[in-house]
C-alpha positions in Angstrom: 47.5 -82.0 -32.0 48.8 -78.8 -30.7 46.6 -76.6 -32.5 43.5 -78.9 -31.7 44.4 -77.8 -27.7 44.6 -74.4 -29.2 41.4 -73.8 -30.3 39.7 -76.2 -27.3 41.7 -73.5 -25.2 40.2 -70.6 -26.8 36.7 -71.9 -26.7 37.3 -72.7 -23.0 38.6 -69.1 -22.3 35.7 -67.6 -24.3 33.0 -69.7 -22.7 34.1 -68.6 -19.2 34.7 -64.8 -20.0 31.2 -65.0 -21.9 29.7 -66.6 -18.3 31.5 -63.9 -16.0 30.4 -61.3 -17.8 26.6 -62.9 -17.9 27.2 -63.4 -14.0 28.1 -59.9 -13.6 25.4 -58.2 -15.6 22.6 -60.3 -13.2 23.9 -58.8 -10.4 24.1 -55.6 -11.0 20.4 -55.9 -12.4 18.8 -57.9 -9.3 19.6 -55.3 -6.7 16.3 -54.7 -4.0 16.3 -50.8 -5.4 16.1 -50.2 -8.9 15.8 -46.7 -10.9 13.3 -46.9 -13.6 14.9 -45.1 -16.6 12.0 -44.9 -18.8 9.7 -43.6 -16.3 12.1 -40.9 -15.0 12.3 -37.4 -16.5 14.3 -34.2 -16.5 12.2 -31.0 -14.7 14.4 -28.5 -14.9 17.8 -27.2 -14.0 18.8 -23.8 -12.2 22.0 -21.9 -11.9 22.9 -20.6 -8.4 26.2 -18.9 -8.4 28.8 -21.5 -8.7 26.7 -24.6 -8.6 24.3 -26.4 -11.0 20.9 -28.1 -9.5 19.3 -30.1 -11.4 15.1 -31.5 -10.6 14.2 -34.6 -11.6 11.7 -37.0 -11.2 13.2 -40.4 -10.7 10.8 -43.6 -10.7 12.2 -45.7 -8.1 11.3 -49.8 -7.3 11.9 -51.7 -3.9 12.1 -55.2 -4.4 12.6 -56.4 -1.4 10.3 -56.4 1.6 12.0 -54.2 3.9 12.0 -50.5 4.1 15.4 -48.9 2.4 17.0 -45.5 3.4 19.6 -44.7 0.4 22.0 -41.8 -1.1 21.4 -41.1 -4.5 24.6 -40.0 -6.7 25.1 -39.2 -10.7 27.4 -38.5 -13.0 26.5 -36.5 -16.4 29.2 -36.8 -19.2 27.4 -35.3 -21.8 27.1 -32.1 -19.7 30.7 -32.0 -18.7 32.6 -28.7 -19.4 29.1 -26.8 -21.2 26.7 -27.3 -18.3 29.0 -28.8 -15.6 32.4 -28.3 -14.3 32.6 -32.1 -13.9 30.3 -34.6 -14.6 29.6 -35.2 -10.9 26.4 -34.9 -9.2 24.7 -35.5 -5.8 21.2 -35.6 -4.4 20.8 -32.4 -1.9 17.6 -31.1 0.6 16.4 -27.9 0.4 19.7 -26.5 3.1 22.3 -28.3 0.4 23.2 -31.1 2.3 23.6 -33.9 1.5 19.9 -36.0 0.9 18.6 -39.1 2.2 15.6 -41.3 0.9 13.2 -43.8 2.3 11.6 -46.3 0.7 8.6 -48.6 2.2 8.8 -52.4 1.1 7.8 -53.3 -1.9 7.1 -49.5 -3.2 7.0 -48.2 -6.4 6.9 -44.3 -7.2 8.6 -40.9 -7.9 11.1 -39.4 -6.2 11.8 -35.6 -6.8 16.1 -35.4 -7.1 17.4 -32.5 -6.8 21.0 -33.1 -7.9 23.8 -30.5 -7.6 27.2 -29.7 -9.4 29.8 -27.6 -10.0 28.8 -24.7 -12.9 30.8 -25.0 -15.8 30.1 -21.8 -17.4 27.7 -22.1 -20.0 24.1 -22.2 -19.3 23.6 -24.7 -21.6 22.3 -28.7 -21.2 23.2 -31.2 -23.4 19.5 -32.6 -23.7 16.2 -32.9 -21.8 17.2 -36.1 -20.2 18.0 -37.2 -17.0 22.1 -38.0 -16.1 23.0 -40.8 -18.2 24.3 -42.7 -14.6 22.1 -42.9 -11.6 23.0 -45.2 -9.0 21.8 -45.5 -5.3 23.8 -46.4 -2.5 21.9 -48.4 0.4 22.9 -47.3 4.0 
């Protein structure tokens, strides 16, 4: 009897990790802005002095039917201590402040990101890809 409540217990506890985890996963997926990965791509990157900028184009989607302004941020693990100091990165403007983006309802297009980081000492990137972590912060 004991070990029947036991296993009934484990299925429970399994069931309802397996749902938070599905509930979690849909939400971070059904956001009104998402970054298409496949359609984004790596344009180049440029050493000036201490700092690391790095031009991408990143294929952006509004879902939702209002216009968005956003910060975009990165991180880049694979370029950590070759390319990068730390695997940190934000969006700058042309002055190297800190860049924000509009998006009209409903849009889909390109975005040119330039993201900056600390130089790490080799002028080397880890591959032709854009930072493996992208995410957008709504204002």
């Amino acid at each position: 009897m004991k070990s029947k409540m036991i296993v009934v217990f484990t299925i429970c506890v399994v069931v309802l990790l397996w749902l938070l985890i599905y509930i979690v996963a849909s939400r971070k997926c059904s956001g009104d802005i998402i970054i298409d990965y496949n359609n984004s791509y790596l344009n180049e990157f440029v050493i000036e002095e201490n700092t690391v900028y790095i031009k991408c184009q990143v294929y952006i989607i509004n879902n939702s039917n209002k216009a968005k302004s956003f910060n975009i941020y990165a991180t880049s693990y694979e370029d950590e201590g070759i390319l990068l100091k730390t695997p940190d990165l934000y969006s700058v403007d042309s002055n190297d402040n800190e860049k924000t983006y509009r998006i009209k309802p409903k849009y889909k297009g390109y975005f040119t990101v330039i993201f900056a980081g600390e130089y790490g000492g080799i002028n080397t990137k880890y591959d032709r890809n854009i930072p493996d972590n992208i995410w957008i912060m709504e204002l």
